[in-house]
N, C-alpha and C positions, 0 to 999 in steps of 0.2 A: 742337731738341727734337722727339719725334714721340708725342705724348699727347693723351689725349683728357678735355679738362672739361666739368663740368656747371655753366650758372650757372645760378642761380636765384633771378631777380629778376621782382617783377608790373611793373618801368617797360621798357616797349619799346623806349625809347631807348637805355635804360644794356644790356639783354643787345646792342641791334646795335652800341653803342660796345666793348664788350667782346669780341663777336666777329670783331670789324676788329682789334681790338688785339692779340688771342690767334692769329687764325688768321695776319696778319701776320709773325706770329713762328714760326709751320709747327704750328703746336696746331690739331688737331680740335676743335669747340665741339657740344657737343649742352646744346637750351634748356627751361625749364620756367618757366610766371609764377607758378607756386605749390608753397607747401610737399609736398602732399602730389601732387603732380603728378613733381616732383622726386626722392620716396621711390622712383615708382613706375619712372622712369628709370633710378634707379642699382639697381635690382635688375636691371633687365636685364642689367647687367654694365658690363664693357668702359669703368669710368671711370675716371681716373688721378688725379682733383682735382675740386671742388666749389667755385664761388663761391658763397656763400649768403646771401641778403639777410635781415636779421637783423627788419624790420618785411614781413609778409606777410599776406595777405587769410588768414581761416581760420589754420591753424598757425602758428605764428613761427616766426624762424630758429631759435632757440636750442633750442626741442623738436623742431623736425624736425634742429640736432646731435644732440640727445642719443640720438634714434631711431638716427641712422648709428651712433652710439658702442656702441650696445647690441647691435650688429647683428655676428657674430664674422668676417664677410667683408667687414667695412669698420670696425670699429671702431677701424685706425689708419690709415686713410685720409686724405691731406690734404684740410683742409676751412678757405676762405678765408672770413672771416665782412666782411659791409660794411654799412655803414649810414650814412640822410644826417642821422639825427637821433640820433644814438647819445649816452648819457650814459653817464658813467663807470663805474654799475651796469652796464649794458647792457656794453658791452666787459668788465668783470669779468667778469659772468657768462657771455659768451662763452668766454673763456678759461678757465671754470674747467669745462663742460662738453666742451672738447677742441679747441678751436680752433686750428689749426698758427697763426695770423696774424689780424689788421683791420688794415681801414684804413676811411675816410670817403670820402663823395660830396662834396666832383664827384671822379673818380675821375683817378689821373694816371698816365699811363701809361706811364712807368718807372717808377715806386713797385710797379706793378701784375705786371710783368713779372720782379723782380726778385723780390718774394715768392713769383710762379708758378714760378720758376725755380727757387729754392732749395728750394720745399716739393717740388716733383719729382725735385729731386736726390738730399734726402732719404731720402723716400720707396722710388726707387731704390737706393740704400743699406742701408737697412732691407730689402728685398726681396732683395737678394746676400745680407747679413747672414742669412736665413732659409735660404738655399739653400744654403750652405756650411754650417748648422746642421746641416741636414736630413742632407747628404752626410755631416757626419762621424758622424754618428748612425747611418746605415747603414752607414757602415766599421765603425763599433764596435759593429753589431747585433751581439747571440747569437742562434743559429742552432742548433735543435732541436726535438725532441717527445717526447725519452725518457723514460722515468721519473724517470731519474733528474736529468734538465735540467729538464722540469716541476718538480721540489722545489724543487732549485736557484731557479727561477725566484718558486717561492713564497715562499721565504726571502728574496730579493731585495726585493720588493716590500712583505713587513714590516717589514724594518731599515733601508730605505731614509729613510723618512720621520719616524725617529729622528734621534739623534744618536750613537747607538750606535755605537763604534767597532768595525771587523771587521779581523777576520784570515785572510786568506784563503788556504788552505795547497791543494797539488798538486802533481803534476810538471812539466816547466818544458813550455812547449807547450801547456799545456791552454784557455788564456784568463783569465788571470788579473787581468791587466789590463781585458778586457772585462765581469768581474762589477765590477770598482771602479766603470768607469766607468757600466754601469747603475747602480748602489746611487747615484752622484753624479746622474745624472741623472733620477732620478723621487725626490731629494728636493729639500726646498725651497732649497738650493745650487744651484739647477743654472744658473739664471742668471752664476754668478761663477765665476771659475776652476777647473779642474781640474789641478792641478799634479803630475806625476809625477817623481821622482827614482827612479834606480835606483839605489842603495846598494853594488852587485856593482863598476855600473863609475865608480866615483868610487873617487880614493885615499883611504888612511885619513886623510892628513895634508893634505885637500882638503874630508873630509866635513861637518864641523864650519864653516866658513865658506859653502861653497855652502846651506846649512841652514841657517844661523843670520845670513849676511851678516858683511860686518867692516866698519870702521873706515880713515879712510885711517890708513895706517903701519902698521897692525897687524901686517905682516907685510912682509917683501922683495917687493916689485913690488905691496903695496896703495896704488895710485899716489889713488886716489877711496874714497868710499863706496859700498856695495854692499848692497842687501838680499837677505836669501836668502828661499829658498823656502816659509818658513813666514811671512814677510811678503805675498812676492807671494799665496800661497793663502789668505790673511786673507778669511772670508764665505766661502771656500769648502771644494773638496777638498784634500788632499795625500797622493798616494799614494807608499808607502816602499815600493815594489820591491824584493824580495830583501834584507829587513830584516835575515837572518840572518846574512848580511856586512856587519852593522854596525859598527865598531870597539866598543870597550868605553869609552873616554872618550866618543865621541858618542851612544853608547845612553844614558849619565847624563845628556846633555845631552838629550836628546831624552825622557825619562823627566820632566826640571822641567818640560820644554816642556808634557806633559800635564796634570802635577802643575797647576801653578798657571796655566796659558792664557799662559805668559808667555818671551820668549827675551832672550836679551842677544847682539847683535853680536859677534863676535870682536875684539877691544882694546877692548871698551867695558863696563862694570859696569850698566849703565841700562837695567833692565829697560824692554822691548818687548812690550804687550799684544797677543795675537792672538787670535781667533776661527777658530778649522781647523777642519775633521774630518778626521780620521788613519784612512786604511784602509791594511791595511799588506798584503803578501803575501811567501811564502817559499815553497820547493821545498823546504826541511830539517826535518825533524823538530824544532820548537824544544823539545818538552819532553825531548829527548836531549840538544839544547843547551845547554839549562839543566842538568841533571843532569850535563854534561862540565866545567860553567862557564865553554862559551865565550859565553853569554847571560846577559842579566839574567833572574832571575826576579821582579821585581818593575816590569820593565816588560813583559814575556812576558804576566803577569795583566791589567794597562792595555792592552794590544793589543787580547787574547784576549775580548773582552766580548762579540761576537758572532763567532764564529766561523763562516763558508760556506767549504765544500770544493770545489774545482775537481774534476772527473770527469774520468779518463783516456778516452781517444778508444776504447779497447776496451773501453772500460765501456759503452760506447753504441751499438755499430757501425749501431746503424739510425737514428742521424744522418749520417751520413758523405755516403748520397747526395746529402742535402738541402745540407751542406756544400761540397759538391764543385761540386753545381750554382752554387752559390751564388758562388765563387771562381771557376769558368769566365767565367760571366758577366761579373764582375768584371774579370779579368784578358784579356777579350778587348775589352774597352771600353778599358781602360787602354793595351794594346799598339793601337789602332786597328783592330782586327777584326772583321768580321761574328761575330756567335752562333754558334759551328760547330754540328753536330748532334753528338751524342754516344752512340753506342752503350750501351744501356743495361746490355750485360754489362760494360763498362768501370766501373760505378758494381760492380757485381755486385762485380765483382774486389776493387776499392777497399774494398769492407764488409768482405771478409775479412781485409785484411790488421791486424795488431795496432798499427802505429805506435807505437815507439817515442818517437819526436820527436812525435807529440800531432797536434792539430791544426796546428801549425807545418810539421810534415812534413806532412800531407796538402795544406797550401795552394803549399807548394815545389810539392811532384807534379804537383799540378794547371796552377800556371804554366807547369813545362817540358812539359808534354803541351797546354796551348793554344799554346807558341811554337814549337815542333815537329813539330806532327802537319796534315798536310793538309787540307781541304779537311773533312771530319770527325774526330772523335775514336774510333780505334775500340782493340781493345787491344795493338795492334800498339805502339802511343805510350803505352804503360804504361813506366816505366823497369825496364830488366833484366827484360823478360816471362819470360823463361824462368827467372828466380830465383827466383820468388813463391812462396812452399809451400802447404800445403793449408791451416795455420792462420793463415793473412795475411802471417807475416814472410820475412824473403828465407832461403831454404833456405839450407842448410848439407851442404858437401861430406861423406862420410863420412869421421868421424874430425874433423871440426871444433867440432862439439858441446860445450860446454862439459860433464865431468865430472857425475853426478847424486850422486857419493859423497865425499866429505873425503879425504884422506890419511889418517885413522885407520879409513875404512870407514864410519863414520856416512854417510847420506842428508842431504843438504844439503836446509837449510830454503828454503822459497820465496823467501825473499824473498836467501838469499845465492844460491841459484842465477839467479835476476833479474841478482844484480851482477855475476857471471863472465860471463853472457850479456851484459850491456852493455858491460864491460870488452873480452870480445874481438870483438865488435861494432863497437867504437869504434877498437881495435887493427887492424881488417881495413881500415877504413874511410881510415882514417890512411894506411897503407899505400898501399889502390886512390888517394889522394888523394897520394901522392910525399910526403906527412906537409907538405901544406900547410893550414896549420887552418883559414883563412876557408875553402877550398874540401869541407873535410871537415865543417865545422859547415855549411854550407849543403846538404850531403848528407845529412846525421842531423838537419837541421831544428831545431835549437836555435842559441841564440847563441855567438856567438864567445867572449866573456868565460866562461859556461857551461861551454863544454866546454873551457878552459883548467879550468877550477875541475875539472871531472872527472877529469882527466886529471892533476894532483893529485893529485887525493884517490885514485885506483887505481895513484900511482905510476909511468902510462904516459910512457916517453921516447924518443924515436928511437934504433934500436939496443938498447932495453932491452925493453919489453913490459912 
């Protein structure tokens, strides 16, 4: 062990017994013979544990715990309580002001050692448990100052601390998952799980049990029992990713789940009480969905109770640098790399382009230009430099352009001209990619399951177009 305690006893004899028996064991000891002598030590810092003697000239142990307790840079601090006359109040009310441990005098030293040991271990423990908090809280920071991420941000911060279910609609790339997880984490769930399912990539004939759990038998190969995901998210979140490839039997099943706070196992009829909150998010138009009726409209409405919009990356382009920096950073830590410097016409560049794939594609870009580019970044290690056009996306040879007219001469509305341009986008893409799709979704910055599903839906096929 390599720690440093504070005792703090007024008998001379028990702090130099204590620290023959501590430092023996490689612990640092710093000493005080009184309460507020004590207080005055562990503000300086640098203490990992406190013995504190619960009878003391001036303050008692027990108020100078509750000072540490109150204090937000030691309130869970290990703190060893002793005493040679202690009554069973007295050890109560140790414990119930935050005592990690007691014991009595005469003091034994493995008793002694094994308490220090374990409350440091703890401690330890509790202290990884914060840092691995922190870190995934910075992975899933948002990252902005636009107008339109300011709102966003304000919206967040009101329905957070509801119970309000949201729905959180965009195109895929935008962060959709990172507004779940803020709205999970600044409300009062945030202590307890966060449970994400994506919906897209689970079978339909798999949806209904990973979400509801089963039964042994209930099925060929349900060898045990199994709770699903609205169990394990009980007290907390459960977020339904890409709700809108829900099958239709598990949207009914997921529609009682809301209805009455309640699921039944697959092979079992006995209803399971749970406590969730349901943030859901889609990249589809669900109220098309509903009016197609490949959605329910009556869980569509129970989704839909606070609705936040994800902003497309060209909605905001005066995030991007701060993005970009943001993922540099990131991504040079990750691969073991000094901080390169980065050309700040290189961000220049980056604002302009439109991004299609969202911020997904901007954080791709950014990784292959931290693993490729030398010793700086400058815009040499932009991919495809010479493709870039003047309004962000990668230029198009003449005569590549997607059509601005119908076949009947009509002016294509915006939003079909968007889907020719994505279509043959994804077609080009395909192509430069020998039509290998993890390699071509990793170029267009969306997911793998995604751009099957688009590719789909535009009828795109090798040899077809």
């Amino acid at each position: 062990m390599s720690a440093t305690i504070l005792v703090v006893d007024d008998e001379k004899n028990i702090r130099r017994a204590l620290r023959m028996v501590l430092e023996g064991a490689g612990l640092n000891v710093r000493e005080a013979a009184t309460a507020e002598d004590g207080l005055a030590e562990l503000a300086l810092g640098d203490i990992d544990l406190v013995v504190l003697d619960i009878r003391l000239p001036g303050m008692n142990g027990i108020d100078a715990l509750s000072k540490i307790r109150m204090q937000p840079e030691t309130a869970r601090l290990p703190v060893l309580m002793v005493s040679g006359h202690a009554s069973v109040a007295e050890a109560v009310s140790a414990v119930q002001a935050g005592a990690t441990d007691f014991f009595e005098k005469p003091l034994d030293r493995d008793r002694v050692l094994v308490s220090v040991r374990n409350a440091l271990k703890t401690w330890q423990l509790e202290r990884e448990v914060d840092a691995l908090r922190a870190d995934v809280h910075h992975r899933y920071e948002m990252i902005g100052e636009s107008g339109v991420i300011r709102k966003l941000f304000a919206q967040i911060e009101k329905v957070a601390p509801t119970n309000g279910r949201v729905l959180i609609t965009g195109e895929s790339g935008t962060g959709k998952e990172l507004i779940a997880r803020a709205v999970h984490r600044l409300s009062d769930r945030a202590d307890n799980a966060f449970i994400k399912v994506n919906c897209a990539a689970i079978p339909a004939e798999l949806i209904e049990s990973e979400l509801f759990g089963y039964e042994r038998g209930a099925f060929t190969g349900a060898q045990g029992r199994k709770k699903g995901m609205f169990e394990l998210a009980t007290e907390g979140t459960l977020f339904l990713d890409e709700i809108g490839d829900m099958s239709p039997n598990a949207q009914a099943k997921v529609l009682r789940a809301l209805q009455n706070g309640e699921i039944s196992r697959v092979g079992s009829e006995k209803p399971i009480a749970v406590d969730v909150r349901v943030i859901a998010a889609t990249n589809k138009d669900l109220e098309e969905e509903v009016s197609e009726g490949r959605f329910r409209e009556d869980l569509y409405f129970r989704l839909n109770v606070v609705p936040l919009y994800s902003p497309a990356l060209r909605d905001r382009p005066e995030d991007v640098p701060a993005l970009a920096s943001a993922f540099h950073t990131a991504f040079c830590r990750e691969n073991g790399l000094r901080d390169k410097p980065v050309e700040a016409e290189v961000y220049a560049a980056l604002s302009r382009r439109s991004w299609p794939g969202n911020v997904r594609e901007l954080k791709n870009v950014v990784e292959r230009m931290v693993i490729l580019s030398g010793d700086r970044v400058t815009l040499e290690d932009l991919p495809d430099p010479g493709r870039l056009g003047a309004g962000g996306g990668l230029a198009l040879e003449e005569g590549e352009r997607p059509p601005t007219f119908d076949e009947s001469g009509e002016r294509l509305s915006l939003r079909e001209y968007r889907e020719r341009a994505e279509q043959h986008y994804m077609i080009r893409t395909l192509e430069e990619c020998e039509w290998n799709i993890s390699r071509a979704a990793v170029q267009l910055g969306v997911e793998r399951t995604n751009l099957h599903k688009k590719m789909r839906g535009y009828g795109i096929k090798r040899g077809g177009g």
